[in-house]
C-alpha positions as CSV (number, residue, x, y, z in Angstrom):
1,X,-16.4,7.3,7.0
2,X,-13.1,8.7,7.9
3,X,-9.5,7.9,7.0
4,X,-6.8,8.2,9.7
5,X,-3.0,8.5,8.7
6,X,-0.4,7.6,10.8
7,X,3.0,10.1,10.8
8,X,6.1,8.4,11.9
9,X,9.6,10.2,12.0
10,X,11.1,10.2,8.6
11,X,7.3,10.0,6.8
12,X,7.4,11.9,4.0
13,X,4.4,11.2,2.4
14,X,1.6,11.1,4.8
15,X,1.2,15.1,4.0
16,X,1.0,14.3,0.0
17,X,-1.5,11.1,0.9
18,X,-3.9,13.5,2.7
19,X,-4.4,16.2,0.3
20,X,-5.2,13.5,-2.5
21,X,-8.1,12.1,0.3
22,X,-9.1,15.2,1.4
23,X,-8.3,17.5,-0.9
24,X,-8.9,15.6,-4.5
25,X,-11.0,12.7,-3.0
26,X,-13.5,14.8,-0.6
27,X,-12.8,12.8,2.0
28,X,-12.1,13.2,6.1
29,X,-8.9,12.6,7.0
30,X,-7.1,12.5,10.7
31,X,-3.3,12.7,10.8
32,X,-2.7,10.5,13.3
33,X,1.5,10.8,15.6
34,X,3.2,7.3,15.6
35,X,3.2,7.8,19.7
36,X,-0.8,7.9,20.7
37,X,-2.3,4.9,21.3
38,X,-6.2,6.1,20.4
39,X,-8.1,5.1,17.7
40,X,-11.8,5.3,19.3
41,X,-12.9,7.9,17.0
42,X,-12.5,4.7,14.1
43,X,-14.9,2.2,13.6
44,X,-14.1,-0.5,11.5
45,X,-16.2,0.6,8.6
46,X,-12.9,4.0,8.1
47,X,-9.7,3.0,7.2
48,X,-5.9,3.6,8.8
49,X,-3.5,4.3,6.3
50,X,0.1,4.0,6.6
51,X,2.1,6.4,4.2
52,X,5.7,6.3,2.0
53,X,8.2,7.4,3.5
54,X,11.8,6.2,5.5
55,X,9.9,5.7,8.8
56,X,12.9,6.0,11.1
57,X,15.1,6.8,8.8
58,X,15.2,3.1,7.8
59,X,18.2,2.4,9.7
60,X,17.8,-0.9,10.6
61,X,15.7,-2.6,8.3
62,X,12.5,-0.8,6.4
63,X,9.6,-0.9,8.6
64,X,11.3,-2.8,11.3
65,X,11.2,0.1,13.7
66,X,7.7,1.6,12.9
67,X,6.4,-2.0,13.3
68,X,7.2,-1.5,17.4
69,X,5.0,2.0,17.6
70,X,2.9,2.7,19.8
71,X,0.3,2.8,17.2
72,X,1.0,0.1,15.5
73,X,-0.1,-1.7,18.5
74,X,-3.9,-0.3,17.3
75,X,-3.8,-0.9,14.2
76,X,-3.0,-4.4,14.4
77,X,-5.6,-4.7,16.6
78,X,-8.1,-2.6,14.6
79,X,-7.0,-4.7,11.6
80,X,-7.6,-7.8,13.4
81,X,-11.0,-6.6,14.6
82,X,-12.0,-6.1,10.8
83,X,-11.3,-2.6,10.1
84,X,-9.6,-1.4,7.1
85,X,-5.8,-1.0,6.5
86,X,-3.5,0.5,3.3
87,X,0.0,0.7,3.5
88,X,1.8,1.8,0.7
89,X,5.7,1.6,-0.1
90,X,7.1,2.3,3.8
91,X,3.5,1.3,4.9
92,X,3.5,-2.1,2.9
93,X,6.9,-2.9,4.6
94,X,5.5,-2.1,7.8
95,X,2.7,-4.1,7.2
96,X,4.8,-7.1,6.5
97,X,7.0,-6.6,8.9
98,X,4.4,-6.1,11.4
99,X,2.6,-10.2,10.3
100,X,-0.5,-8.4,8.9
101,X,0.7,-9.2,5.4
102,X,3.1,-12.1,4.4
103,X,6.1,-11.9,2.8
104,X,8.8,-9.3,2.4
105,X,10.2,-6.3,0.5
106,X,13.7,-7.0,-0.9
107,X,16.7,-4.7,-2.0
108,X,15.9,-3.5,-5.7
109,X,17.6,-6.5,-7.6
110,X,19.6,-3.4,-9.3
111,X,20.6,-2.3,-6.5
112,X,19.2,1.4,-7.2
113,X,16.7,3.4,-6.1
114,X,13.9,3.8,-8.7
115,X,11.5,7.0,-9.1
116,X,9.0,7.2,-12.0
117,X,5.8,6.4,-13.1
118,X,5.0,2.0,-13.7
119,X,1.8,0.4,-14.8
120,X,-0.3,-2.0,-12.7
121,X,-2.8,-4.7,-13.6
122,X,-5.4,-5.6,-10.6
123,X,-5.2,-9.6,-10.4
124,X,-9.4,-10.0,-10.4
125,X,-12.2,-9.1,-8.7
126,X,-11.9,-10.7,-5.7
127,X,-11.2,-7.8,-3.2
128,X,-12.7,-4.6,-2.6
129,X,-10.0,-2.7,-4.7
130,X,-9.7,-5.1,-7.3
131,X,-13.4,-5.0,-8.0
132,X,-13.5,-1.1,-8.0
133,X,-10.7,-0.6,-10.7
134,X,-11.2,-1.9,-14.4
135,X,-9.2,-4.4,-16.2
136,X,-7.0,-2.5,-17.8
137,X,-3.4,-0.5,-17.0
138,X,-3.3,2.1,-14.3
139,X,-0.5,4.7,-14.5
140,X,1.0,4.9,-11.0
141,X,4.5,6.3,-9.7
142,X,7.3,4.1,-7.7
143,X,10.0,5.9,-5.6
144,X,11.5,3.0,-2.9
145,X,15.1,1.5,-3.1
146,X,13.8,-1.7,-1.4
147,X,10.8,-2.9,-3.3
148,X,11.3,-6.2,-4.4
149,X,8.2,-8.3,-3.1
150,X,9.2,-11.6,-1.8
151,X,8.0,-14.8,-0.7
152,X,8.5,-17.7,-0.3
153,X,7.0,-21.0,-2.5
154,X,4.2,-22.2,-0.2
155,X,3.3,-18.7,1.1
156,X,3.2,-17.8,-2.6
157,X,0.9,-21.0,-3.3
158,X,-1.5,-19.5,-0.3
159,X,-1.3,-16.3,-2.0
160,X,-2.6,-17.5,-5.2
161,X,-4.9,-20.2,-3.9
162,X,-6.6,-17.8,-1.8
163,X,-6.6,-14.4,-4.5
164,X,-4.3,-12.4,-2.5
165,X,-2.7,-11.0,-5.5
166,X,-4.1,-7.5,-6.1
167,X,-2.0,-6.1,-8.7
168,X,0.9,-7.0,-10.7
169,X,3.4,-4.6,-12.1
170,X,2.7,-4.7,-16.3
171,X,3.3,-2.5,-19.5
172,X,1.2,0.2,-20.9
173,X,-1.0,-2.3,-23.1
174,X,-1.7,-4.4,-19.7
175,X,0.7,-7.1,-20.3
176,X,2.5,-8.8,-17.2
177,X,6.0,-9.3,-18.3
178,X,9.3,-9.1,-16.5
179,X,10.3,-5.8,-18.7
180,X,7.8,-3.9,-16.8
181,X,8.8,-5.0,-13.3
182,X,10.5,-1.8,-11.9
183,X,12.3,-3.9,-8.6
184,X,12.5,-8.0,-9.3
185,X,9.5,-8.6,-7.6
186,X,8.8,-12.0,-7.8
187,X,5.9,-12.8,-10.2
188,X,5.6,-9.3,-10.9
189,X,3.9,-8.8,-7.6
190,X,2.7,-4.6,-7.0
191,X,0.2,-5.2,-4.1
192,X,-1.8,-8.0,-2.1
193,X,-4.3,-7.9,0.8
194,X,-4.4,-10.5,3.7
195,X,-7.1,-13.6,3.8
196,X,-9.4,-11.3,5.3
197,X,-9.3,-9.0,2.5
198,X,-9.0,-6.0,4.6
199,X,-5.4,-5.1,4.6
200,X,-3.7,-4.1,1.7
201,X,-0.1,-2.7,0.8
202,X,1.4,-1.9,-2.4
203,X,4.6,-0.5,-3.6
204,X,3.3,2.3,-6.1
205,X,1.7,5.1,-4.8
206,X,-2.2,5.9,-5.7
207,X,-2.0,9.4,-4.0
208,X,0.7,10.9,-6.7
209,X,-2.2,9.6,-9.4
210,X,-5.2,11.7,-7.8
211,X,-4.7,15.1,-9.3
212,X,-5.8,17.1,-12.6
213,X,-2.8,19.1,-11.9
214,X,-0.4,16.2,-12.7
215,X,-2.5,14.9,-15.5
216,X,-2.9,11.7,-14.2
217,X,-5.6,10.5,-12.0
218,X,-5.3,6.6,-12.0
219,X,-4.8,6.6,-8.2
220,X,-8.4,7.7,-7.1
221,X,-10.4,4.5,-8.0
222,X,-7.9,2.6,-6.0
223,X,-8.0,5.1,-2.5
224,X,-12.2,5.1,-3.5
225,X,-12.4,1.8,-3.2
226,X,-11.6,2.0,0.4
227,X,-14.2,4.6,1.1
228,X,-16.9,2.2,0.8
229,X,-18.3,0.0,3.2
């Protein structure tokens, strides 16, 4: 299988995602500009990732503008035709702003930007990355100013209901508590798929967690568990 990523002006992490897939993962990748419009060489069994970054230098609103490439136009059709889709941080926005995943992504309730290393829980079994990562806490850096998952009560009822959680932000021992939310995300939400499960975004970023060198590698279960069929 083969992952594509997608650069938009102002991506600044699409390099950093593809050495952790290609370089610490084994995996093929394809960078992918935000302009072309072809994704034949994808079948629905690879998976389209869209990066962190400030796609467009976030001007308007994060994602808004990205949401209107010409690419997205494929991937919301490859995503609807059953392929697989990650966004993380910029690319979760996107995502949501984009209807592929409901919901939003707030202002940091503190108003800051935030940069360091959080813990997340997966939420069950019950999608392809929450079955391939164990129980317990994984180690994985944040770095967004607007992160703050929201949604609204019946959305988050559907969410629930259906197991669209996939993780929540928690300490070191695994414990979901408002302490260890980095943004205000409401419920503690870190990540969540669509009905389908085959489109995911999350806020903290797997490919920062994939290397010896920075003595963490908590990131490659979850960017493994999309390499399977």
């Amino acid at each position: 299988m083969k992952f594509g990523i997608i650069v938009f002006p102002g991506s600044n992490c699409d390099r950093d995602m593809m050495h952790a897939l290609r370089d610490d993962l084994k995996q093929e990748t394809i960078m992918l500009w935000h302009k072309d419009r072809d994704l034949s060489m994808f079948t629905t069994d690879d998976c389209i990732v869209l990066p962190g970054g400030f796609s467009y230098g976030d001007y308007l609103r994060c994602g808004a503008l990205a949401r209107f490439s010409p690419m997205m136009e494929q991937v919301i059709d490859f995503a609807n035709r059953g392929g697989k889709v990650l966004g993380v941080c910029n690319g979760f926005q996107i995502l949501c702003e984009a209807g592929l995943l409901p919901g939003v992504l707030l202002q940091n309730d503190h108003q800051k930007f935030v940069c360091k290393n959080v813990f997340i829980k997966s939420e069950g079994p019950d999608n392809r990355i929450g079955s391939a990562v164990s129980n317990t806490a994984l180690k994985i850096p944040v770095a967004h100013g607007e992160g703050r998952y929201y949604a609204d009560a019946p959305t988050l009822k559907q969410l629930h209901d259906n197991k669209q959680v996939v993780f929540r932000y928690c300490d070191e021992a695994g414990e979901v508590h408002i302490n260890a939310n980095p943004n205000g995300a409401i419920n503690n939400i870190a990540g969540i798929c669509n009905a389908d499960r085959n489109v995911y975004g999350m806020m903290p970023h797997p490919e920062r967690a994939c290397s010896p060198s920075l003595h963490n590698i908590d990131g490659r279960a979850i960017l493994m568990a999309l390499a399977h069929n």
